[in-house]
N, C-alpha and C positions, 0 to 999 in steps of 0.2 A: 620473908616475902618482900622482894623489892619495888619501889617504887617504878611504874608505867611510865614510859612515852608518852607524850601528845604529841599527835600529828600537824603541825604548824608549817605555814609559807610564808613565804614573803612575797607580798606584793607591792608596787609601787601606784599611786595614783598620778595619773596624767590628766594637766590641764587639756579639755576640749578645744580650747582656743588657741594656746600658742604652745600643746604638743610639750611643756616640759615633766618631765618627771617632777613636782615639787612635795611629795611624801610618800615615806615608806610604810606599809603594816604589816605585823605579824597576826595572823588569821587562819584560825582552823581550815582543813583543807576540803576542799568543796564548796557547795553552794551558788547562788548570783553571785554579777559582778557586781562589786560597790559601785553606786552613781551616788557621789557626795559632794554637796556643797561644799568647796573651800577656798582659801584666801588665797590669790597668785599675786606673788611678789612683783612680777615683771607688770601686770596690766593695773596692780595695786588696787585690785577691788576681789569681791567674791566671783568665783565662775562654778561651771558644774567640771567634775572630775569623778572621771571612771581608773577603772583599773585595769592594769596593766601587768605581764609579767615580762622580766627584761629577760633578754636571750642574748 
């Protein structure tokens, strides 16, 4: 018996404010969007970030 798959994507969080991609997560496939507090480099404070999948 071999080890199973986990079904994983990748998605990217985008700043709300100035639109950059600045993280990627690997995350089981389904569910909400993440809305995560994190650190943007470019406005050098915290903002809120949703996610995103790139095309």
């Amino acid at each position: 018996m071999g080890k199973s798959k986990k079904k994983v994507e990748i998605v990217f969080l985008a700043c709300e404010e100035t639109g950059d991609l600045n993280y990627t997560i690997r995350r089981k496939m389904g569910g909400e969007k993440l809305k995560l507090m994190k650190f943007s480099p470019r406005l050098r404070k915290h903002t809120l970030h949703v996610e995103k999948k790139k095309r």
